[in-house]
C-alpha positions, 0 to 999 in steps of 0.5 A: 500500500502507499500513502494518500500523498503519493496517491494524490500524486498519482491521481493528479497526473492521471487526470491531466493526461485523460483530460488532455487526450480527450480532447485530443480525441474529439479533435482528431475524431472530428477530423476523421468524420471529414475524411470519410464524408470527402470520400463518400459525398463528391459534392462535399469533397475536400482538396487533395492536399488538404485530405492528405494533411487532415489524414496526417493529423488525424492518424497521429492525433488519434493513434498516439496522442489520445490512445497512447496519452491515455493509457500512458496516464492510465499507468500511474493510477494502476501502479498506485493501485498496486503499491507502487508510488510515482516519485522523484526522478519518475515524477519529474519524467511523468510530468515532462512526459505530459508537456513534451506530447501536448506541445507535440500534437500541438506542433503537428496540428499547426504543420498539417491543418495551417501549413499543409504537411501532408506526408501522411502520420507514417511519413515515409522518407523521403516524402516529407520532403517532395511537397510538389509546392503544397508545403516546403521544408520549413513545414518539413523540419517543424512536422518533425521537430513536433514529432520528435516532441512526441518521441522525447515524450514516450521516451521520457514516460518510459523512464519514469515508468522503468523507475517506478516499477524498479523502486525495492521497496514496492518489489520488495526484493531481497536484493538492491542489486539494480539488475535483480530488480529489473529481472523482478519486474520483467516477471523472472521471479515466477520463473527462477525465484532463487535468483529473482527472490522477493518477499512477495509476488510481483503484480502482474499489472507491473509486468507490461508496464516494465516490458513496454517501458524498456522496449519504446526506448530502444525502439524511439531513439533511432526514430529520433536520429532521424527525425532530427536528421530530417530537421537538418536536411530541412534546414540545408546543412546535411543531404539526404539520407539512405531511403531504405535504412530510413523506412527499416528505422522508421517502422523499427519504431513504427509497430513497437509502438502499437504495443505502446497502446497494447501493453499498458492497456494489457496493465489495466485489463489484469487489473480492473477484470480481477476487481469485477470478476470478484477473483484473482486472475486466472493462470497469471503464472503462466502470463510471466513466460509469455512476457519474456518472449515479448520483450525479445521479439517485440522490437524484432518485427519492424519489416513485416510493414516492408513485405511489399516494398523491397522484395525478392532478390534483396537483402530486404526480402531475406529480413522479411521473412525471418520477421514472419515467425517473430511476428507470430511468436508475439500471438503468444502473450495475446493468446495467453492473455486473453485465455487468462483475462477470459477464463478469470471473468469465466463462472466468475460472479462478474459484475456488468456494468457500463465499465465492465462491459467496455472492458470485455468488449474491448477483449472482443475486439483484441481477440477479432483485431489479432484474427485479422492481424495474422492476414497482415503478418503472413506475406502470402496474404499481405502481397494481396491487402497491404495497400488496401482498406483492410489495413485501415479496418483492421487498424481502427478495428484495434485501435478503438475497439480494442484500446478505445473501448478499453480507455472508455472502460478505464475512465467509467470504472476508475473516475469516480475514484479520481475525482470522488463524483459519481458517474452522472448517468449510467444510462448514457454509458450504456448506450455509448458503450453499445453504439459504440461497439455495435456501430463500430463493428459494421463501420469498420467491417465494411472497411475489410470487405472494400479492402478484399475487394480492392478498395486501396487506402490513403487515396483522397478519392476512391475509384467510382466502383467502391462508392456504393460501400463508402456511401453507406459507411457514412451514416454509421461514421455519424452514429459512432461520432455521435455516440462519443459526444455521450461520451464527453458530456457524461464525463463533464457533468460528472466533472461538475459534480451532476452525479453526487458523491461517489460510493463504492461497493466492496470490492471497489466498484462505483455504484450508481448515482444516488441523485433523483431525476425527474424522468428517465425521459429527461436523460433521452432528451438530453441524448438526443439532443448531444447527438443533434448538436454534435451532427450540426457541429460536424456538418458546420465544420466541414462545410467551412473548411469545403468552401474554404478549400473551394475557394482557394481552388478557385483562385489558384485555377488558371485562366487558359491552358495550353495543351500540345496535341499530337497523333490526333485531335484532343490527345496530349502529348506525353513527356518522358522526363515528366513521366519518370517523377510521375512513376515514381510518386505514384510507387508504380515501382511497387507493382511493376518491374521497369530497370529504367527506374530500378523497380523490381516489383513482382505484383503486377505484370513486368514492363520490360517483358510486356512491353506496352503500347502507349495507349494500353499504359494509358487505359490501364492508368486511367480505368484500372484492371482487375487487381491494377486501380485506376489513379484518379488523382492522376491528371491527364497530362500526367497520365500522358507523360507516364505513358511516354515514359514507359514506351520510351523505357521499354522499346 
């Protein structure tokens, strides 16, 4: 146990970081609302550019800046909870952590929303630095400076969080020796308790807190490296680095981090299942062995991301697939996991609640978001899905409905007990835990079947034949959003004390509000009315920032324009030399063989052997076949000159 200064403490810094990432998330929710409304409405469509950037915002925004923020809070209140206080040097890195990722996202919104980066959240090298006139490399080095804010932030966290859980006292370690307390922490002490000994057990929520927290700085620090490599190529004083060893560093950090949301939500779910249950976690053991092989393997499985973009005949392709049993080896603390949380709430006297119910829910969705990880983990199947939709399903599917519906769990379970006020309605969480997963499930599966199908992702316009599925996702986009608008208002009025004082039962669970209303019809009134209001503000937003973009458009639209013509009326004449940048934005590379330009991509047909007439290139660029999407975002000029150039290549 510690003291209540230490948990007021751990209190403190646990409510600055949920209030922060929340709204976080509304932001960057809003921001996804506008980029599938683009997709789905032709009318309403954004400009390229401005998509692109939006993207960018939102993938960051949502992904680290309110999942990750979240859960990086959560851990404070968990290891409290297990009698392990935040102090000293971990107290100063927890608060540096919170100012490092405020001013981060900050940064990365003013660079994307105002400045027009629209690299994408991954922004793979050296795309940051080919703006094609939409944004310069001054946006290039302060993207970056705010990304490595975000980077020194998780860095910094990780470090508080490896102090914490290595404090003797807590362990209660027969040694002081740092490497044995380090051994406890990491759970050896259930595998060699000789040499790992300890008056007691240690909590198994503090296992992949200590796992994640060694592994995100070895993962972050070559990140860093670049990023900051990029801010001085930004500023002229170096060149340009090795595009290759820059994307192996970019997802060496790029899929670690996922676990940055996945292991300390892990923390919460072996702590809070336990507590509704009424039993301690089943199997948990057995859960120590899983946790040695994660720490091995967890920053060993960067190159599955690159299954597509170097492949056979390289020493890329042999990295790839060693990456694919690693991968795999990491099912192992998932599986045991799940089988462990499952079994724990199994004949349990479990209590359903708001709470408990996003937290089995958002079990539900690890277990169907890790289904449709093994598709994306195996090259066989990746080679068919990797630019597609599916990735994108797949990716929310786990990032909300596996890390969000556990956040929503968390902060329904645990803010009665952090601000000492009852949750002001139950009935609201209820119905926003239902939609949210209920909707979220439909939203996101109509993803997986436009990504089967064909459908590609991080397009601002969709080819014409998947509009029938994006149209119909966009009511359900407004739903989920709406429901998430539940959300906020439920947790402010219980913020301004609307619920009472809090009460908790024996085991430590909030009991309902013990204030009186009028009628539960009130509480529907005032549902609807949050959702009306939240479509309003969505509708109001996104009209602002079309016409904004329109008439920005307008005015950058020339009066005449030129158009050589040759072999016939009407036709553009392609130019060769324009054509080689064309194939090489549009990662024509990736797909097709073409020695000029050094591809060696075994998806689609090879351009050397084939051969094509300039007017076949043309078809195919422009209407798309089979497995080949059309590129719309392609002009006709553009088309035209890529064609020239893959004539010219091959004759």
């Amino acid at each position: 146990m510690i003291d209540e200064r230490a948990r007021a403490i751990a209190r403190r810094l646990t409510v600055s970081y949920i209030v922060w990432s929340t709204i976080i998330l509304a932001a960057s929710g809003l921001l996804g609302v506008i980029l599938r409304w683009s997709q789905s409405v032709p009318q309403a469509r954004i400009g390229d550019n401005l998509w692109y950037a939006m993207m960018t915002a939102h993938g960051l925004g949502a992904f680290v800046g309110w999942a990750g923020f979240a859960v990086m809070g959560l851990a404070w209140w968990v290891l409290a909870g297990v009698g392990f206080p935040v102090r000293g040097f971990g107290l100063v890195m927890a608060k540096l952590t919170w100012w490092l990722m405020v001013l981060g996202v900050l940064g990365v919104i003013i660079t994307t929303i105002f400045m027009g980066f629209a690299a994408s959240w991954v922004f793979l090298y050296p795309l940051p630095f080919y703006g094609s006139g939409n944004w310069g490399n001054w946006a290039t080095g302060l993207f970056s400076f705010s990304v490595l804010l975000v980077g020194l932030s998780i860095v910094a966290w990780c470090l508080g969080i490896l102090h914490t859980v290595m404090n003797r006292e807590a362990l209660q370690s027969v040694s002081s020796s740092i490497g044995r307390r380090f051994g406890l922490a990491f759970g050896w002490g259930f595998l060699m308790p000789r040499t790992f000994a300890a008056k007691k057990s240690v909590p198994y929520p503090v296992i992949p807190l200590a796992v994640i927290g060694l592994d995100m700085i070895i993962a972050t620090l070559p990140l860093a490296g670049l990023l900051i490599w990029q801010i001085f190529q930004s500023m002229g004083v170096v060149g340009g680095a090795n595009d290759l060893l820059a994307k192996n560093i970019l997802w060496w950090f790029g899929h670690p981090v996922v676990y940055l949301l996945l292991f300390p939500a892990v923390a919460v779910y072996y702590w809070l299942i336990p507590r509704y249950a009424g039993r301690n976690l089943v199997a948990g053991h057995v859960i120590a062995v899983a946790w040695t092989v994660a720490v091995i393997a967890n920053v060993f499985v960067w190159a599955h991301h690159l299954y597509l973009d170097y492949p056979s005949g390289t020493a890329q392709a042999q990295i790839n697939t060693a990456m694919q049993p690693i991968t795999f080896a990491l099912v192992l603390p998932s599986a045991l996991s799940l089988y462990s949380l499952g079994f724990t709430i199994y004949r349990s006297r479990f209590r359903w609640t708001p709470a408990s119910t996003a937290l089995f829910f958002g079990l539900v969705g690890w277990l169907l978001a890790g289904l449709s990880g093994i598709v994306n983990a195996t090259i066989a199947l990746d080679v068919a899905v990797h630019n597609t939709l599916w990735i994108v399903g797949h990716f929310h599917h786990m990032a909300m409905l596996n890390i969000g519906l556990l956040i929503f769990g968390a902060v329904y379970a645990l803010l009665p007990e952090l601000s000492g006020k009852a949750l002001y309605s139950e009935r609201l969480a209820w119905i926003h835990v239902w939609i949210t997963f209920v909707v979220g499930m439909i939203f996101f599966g109509l993803w997986l079947v436009q990504g089967l199908d064909g459908a590609p992702r991080r397009w601002a316009v969709l080819p014409s034949d998947y509009d029938t599925l994006t149209r119909i996702s966009l009511p359900f986009v407004f739903i989920l959003a709406a429901a998430q608008a539940l959300f906020f208002w439920n947790v402010l009025q219980t913020l301004r004390g609307k619920g009472g004082i809090a009460t908790f039962d024996e085991r430590g669970i909030p009991e309902p509000s013990k204030v009186r209303r009028e009628s539960s019809v009130h509480t529907i009134e005032a549902a609807v009315m949050i959702v009306a209001l939240a479509l309003a503000f969505v509708f109001a937003v996104g009209g602002y920032l079309v016409g904004r973009d329109f008439a920005s458009n307008e005015g950058d639209t020339p009066a005449t324009t030129a158009v050589a013509t040759g072999g016939g009326e009407g036709t553009v004449t392609g130019d060769a030399a324009a054509g080689a940048e064309v194939f090489a934005s549009s990662s024509c590379g990736n797909c097709h063989t073409l020695a000029a330009a050094e591809a060696t991509g075994t998806i689609g047909p090879s351009l050397d052997e084939k051969k094509p007439a300039e007017a076949l290139v043309i078809d195919r660029v422009t209407n798309g076949l089979n497995g080949m999407p059309a590129y719309p975002q392609l002009d006709e000029q553009q088309i035209a000159d890529v064609a020239a150039y893959v004539r010219e290549s091959t004759k």
